[in-house]
Structure formats: structure tokens, C-alpha cells
C-alpha positions as a Markdown table, in Angstrom:
| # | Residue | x | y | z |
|---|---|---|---|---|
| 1 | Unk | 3.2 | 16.6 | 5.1 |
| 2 | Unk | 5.7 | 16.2 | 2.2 |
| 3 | Unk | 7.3 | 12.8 | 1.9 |
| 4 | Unk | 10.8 | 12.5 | 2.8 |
| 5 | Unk | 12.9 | 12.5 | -0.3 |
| 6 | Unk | 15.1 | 9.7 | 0.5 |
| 7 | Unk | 15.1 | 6.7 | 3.3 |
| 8 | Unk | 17.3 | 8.3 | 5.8 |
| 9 | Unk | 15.0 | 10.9 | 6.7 |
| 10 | Unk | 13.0 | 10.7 | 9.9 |
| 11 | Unk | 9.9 | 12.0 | 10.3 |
| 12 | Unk | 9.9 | 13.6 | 13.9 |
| 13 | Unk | 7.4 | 14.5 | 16.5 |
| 14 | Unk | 8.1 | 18.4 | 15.5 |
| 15 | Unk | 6.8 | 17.4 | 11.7 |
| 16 | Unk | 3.8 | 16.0 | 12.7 |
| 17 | Unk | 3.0 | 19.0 | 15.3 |
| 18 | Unk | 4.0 | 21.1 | 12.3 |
| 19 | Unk | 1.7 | 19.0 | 10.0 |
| 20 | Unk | -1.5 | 19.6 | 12.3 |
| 21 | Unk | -0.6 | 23.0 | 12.5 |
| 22 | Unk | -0.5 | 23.5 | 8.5 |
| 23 | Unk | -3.5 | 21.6 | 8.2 |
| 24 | Unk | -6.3 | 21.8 | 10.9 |
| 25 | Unk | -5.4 | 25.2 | 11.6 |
| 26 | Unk | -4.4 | 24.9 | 15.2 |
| 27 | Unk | -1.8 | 27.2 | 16.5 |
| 28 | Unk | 1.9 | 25.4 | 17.1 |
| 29 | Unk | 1.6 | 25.1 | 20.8 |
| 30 | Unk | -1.7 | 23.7 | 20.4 |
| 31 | Unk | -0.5 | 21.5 | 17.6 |
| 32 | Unk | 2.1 | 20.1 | 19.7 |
| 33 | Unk | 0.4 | 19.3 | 22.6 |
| 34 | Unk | -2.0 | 17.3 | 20.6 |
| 35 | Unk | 0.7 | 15.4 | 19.2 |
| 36 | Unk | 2.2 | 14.6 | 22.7 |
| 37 | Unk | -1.4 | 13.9 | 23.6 |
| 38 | Unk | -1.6 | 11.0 | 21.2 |
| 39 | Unk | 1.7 | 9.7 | 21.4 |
| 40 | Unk | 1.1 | 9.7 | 25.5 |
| 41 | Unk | -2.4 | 7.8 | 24.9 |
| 42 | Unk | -0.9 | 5.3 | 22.6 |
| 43 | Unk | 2.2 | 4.8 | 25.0 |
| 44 | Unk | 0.1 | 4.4 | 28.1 |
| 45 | Unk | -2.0 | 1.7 | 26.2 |
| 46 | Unk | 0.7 | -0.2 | 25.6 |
| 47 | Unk | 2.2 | 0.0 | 28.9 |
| 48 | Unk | -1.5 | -2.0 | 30.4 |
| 49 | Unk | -1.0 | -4.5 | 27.6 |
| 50 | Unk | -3.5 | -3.3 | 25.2 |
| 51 | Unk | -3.8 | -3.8 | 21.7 |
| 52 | Unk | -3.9 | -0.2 | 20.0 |
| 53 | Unk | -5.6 | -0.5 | 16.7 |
| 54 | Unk | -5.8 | 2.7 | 14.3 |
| 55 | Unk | -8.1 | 1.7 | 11.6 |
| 56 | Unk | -6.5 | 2.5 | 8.1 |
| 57 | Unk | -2.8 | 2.2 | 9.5 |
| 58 | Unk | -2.5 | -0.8 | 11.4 |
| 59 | Unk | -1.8 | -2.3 | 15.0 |
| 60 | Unk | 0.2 | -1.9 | 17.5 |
| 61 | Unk | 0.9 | -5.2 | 20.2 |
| 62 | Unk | 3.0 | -6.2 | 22.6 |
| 63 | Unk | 4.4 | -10.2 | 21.8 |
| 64 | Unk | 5.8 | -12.1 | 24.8 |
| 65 | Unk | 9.0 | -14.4 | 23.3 |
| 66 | Unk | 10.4 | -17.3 | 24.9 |
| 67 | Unk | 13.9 | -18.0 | 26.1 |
| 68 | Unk | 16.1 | -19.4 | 23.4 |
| 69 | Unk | 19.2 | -20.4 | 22.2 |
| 70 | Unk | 21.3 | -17.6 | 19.8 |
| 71 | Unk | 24.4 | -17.7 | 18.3 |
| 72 | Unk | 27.4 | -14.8 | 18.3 |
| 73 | Unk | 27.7 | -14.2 | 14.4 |
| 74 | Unk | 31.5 | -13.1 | 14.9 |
| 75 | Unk | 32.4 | -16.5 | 17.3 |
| 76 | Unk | 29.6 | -18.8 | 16.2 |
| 77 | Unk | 29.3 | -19.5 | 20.0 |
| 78 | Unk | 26.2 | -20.5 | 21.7 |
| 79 | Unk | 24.6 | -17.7 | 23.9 |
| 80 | Unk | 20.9 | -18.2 | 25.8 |
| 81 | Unk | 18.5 | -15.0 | 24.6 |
| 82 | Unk | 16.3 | -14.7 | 27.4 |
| 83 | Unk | 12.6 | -14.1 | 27.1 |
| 84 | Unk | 11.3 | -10.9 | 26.9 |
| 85 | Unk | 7.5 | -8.8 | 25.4 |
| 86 | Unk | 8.2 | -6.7 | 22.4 |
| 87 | Unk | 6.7 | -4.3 | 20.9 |
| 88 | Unk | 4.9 | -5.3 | 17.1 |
| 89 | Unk | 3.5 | -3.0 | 14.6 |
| 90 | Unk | 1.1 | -4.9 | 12.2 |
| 91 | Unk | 0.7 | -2.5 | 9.3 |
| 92 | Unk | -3.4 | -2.1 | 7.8 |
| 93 | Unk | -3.7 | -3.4 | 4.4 |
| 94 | Unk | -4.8 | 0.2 | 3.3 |
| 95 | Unk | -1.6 | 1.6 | 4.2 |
| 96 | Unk | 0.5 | -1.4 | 2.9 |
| 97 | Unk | -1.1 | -0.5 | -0.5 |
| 98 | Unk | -0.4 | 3.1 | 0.2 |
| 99 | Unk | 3.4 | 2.3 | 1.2 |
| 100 | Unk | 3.6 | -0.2 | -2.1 |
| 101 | Unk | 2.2 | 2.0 | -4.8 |
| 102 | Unk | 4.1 | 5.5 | -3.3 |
| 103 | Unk | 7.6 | 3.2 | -4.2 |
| 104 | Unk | 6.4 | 1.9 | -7.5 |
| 105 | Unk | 6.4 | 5.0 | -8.8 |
């Protein structure tokens, strides 16, 4: 898959349906559904709490925060920030160095 040019490209489902189709050989429809397929397995991991780890790219978790105290940057005013589970992406070292040495150059 070619690397977007610049940073305010997006690389969409559709490119990485195209990607398998270019490269494994699959036919688009086929290439697509695997995609979904993947995406769907991933999301429904998530959705029970589980920890998805792709070795090579990195991990995906869900991170309860607690309630806390923010602050409206335009008023300076006090407002609570309830708590809440977010979603974390913890990249692999391998694809750190991968991400670090593509921009170096």
C-alpha cells in the first residue's frame, strides 16, 4: 500500500480491501469482506473487554478513568469530567521503529 504523501490523508477501509486485493490476490468482494471480517473481530473484542494484541503492531485496551475535576480553557471555570472506559492503542516497538525511521527520512 503506498504511504500517504502528506499527514492529512486517511487511510480507509476501501484501501486496505484494495491492499489485500493487490496483494494476496483475492477478488475485491472477497477482499472486502475480509477486511470487515477483521475490523468486526477486533470490535467485538473490545466490546467483552478484551485486550486485542497484534504482535508486530501493538495493542489495543480499553482503560476505565475516574471522575475528575476539568477546567473550560475559554472561562477558566471549574467543570466535573465524569468517569468513563476509553479506548487505548499501545503501539509494538517494531512498528514504533517502523513509524520513526519512515519520518527520518
Amino acid at each position: 500500500m503506498p504511504a500517504p504523501s502528506d499527514s492529512s490523508q486517511t487511510v480507509t477501509r476501501q484501501d486496505l480491501a484494495e491492499a489485500v486485493y493487490r496483494e494476496i490476490g483475492l477478488s475485491r468482494t472477497e477482499s472486502s469482506a475480509l477486511v470487515e471480517s477483521v475490523i468486526d473481530h477486533i470490535a467485538g473484542s473490545l466490546e467483552k473487554g478484551e485486550h486485542v494484541k497484534l504482535a508486530g503492531f501493538g495493542t489495543f485496551s480499553l482503560r476505565d478513568k475516574k471522575e475528575r475535576i476539568g477546567r473550560n480553557p475559554k472561562t477558566g471555570e471549574e467543570v466535573p469530567i465524569t468517569s468513563r472506559r476509553v479506548l487505548v492503542f499501545k503501539p509494538s516497538q517494531v512498528l514504533r521503529e517502523r513509524v520513526d525511521s519512515a519520518l527520518s527520512t
